[in-house]
N, C-alpha and C positions, 0 to 999 in steps of 0.2 A: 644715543642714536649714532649718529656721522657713520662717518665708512675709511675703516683705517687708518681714524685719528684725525680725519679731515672732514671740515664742515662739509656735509651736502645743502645749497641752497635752490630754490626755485627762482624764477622773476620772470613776469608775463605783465601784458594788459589784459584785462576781461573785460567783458561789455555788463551791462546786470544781470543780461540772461546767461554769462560766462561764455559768451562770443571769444575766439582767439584769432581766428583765420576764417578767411571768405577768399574763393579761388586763389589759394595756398597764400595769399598776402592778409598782413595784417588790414585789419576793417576801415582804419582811420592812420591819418598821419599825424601824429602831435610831438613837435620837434625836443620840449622839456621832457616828455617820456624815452625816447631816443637816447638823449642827452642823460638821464637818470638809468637807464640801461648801462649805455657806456659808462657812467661813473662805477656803478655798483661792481662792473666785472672786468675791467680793468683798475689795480690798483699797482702803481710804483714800485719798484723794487729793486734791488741793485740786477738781477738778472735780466738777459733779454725777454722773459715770459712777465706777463704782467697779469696774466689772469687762464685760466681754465674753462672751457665749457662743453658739455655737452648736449647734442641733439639729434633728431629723426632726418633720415633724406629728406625729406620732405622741407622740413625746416630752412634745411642747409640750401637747399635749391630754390626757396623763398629770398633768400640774401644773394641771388645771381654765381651760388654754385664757389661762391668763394670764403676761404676760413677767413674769420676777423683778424682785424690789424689788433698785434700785443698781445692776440689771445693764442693757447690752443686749441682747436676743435676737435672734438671727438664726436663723427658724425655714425650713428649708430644705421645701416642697409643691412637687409639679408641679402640683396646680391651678392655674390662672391667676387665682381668683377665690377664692382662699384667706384674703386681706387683707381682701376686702368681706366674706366668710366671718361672720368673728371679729372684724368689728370693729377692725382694725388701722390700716386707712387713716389717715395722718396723725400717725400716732404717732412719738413720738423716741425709744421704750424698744422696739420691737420692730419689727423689717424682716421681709417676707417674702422669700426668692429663691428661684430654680430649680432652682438646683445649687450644690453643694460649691465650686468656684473661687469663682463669687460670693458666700458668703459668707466666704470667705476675705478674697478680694480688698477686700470693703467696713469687714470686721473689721478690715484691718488698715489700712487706712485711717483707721479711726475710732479704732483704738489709737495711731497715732503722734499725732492732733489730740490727744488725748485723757492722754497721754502713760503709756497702759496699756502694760505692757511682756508680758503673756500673753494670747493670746485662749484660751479653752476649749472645748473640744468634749465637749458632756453625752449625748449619745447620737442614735439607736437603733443597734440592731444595725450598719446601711448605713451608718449615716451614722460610726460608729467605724471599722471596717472603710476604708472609702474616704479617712477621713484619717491612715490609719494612717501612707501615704507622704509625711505634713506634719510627721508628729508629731517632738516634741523631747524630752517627756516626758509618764510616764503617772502617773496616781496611782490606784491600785488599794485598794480596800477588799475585803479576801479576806473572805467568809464564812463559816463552818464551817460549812455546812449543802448539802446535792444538794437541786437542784428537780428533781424527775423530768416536772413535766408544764405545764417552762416555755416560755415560746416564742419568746422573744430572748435573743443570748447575745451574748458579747463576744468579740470573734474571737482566735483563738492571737496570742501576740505572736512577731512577726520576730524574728529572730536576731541583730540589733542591739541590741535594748534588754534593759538586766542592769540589777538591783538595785542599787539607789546607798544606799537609806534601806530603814528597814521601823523600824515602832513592835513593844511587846513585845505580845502575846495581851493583849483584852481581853473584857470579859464583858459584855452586855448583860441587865439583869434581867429585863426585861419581857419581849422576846423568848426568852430564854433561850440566843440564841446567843453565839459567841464570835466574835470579829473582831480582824482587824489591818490597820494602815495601811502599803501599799510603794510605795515610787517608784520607777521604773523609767525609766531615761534613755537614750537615742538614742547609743549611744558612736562612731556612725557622723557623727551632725552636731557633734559637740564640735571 
């Protein structure tokens, strides 16, 4: 699978009914899932790039419209005038494109300079869904909780990808939910 010798990976929270987003933010706040985001897609390197990601406007404008620290973003709009939008024009830490190949294709260009060996794909709904047929691995943070009156979800996973990892049940205080980490790998590209 990968896309130009580079890992494609997924990483989301889902709720059980596959909840992602409710009025464009994520459903719940749980600071270890946060914290296990940011580990998984920033990783050290001698470069100033520490990680890759790609995502939907939508996505991008749930994070207050700003690329992550360490990373780069490649925020996927059909608007043509997206970039002058937000501010973007010019920048090294976040590309606009058009479509899903293109920011594949410039991810993974900028991971072999760069010598990142995963790009990542953070959401929305479309934009998980459509890379699904890039994907090599997913890392899923399962919920314990139903959004009943959420309105992006993370599409069924293919019949390809089975449990490699999974962390034990954990608890979040604040929220009061419970959560676990699974990784689910492509046994079709290995």
């Amino acid at each position: 699978m990968s896309y130009a010798n580079t890992e494609v990976a997924q990483i989301a929270a889902i709720s059980s009914n596959r909840c992602i987003g409710k009025d464009n933010e994520l459903p719940w706040h749980i600071s270890a899932d946060l914290q296990h985001f940011k580990s998984m897609t920033t990783k050290p390197n001698d470069g100033a790039i520490q990680g890759i990601v790609i995502m939907g406007r939508k996505t991008f404008e749930s994070m207050g419209s700003k690329p992550l620290p360490k990373r780069v973003s490649f925020i996927i709009s059909t608007q043509l005038d997206y970039a002058e939008q937000k501010g973007l024009v010019g920048k090294d830490n976040a590309y606009v494109v058009h479509n899903l190949d293109d920011a594949l294709t410039q991810a993974a260009s900028l991971a072999h300079g760069a010598h990142i060996d995963t790009i990542w794909v953070i959401g929305g709904e479309r934009v998980f869904s459509d890379a699904l047929m890039y994907t090599d691995r997913i890392e899923l943070t399962h919920v314990d909780t139903e959004i009943t009156d959420g309105e992006a979800f993370y599409p069924e996973l293919p019949s390809e990808f089975e449990i490699t990892e999974g962390s034990e049940q954990m608890h979040d205080d604040k929220s009061e939910l419970d959560f676990r980490f699974v990784t689910y790998k492509n046994k079709v590209a290995e």
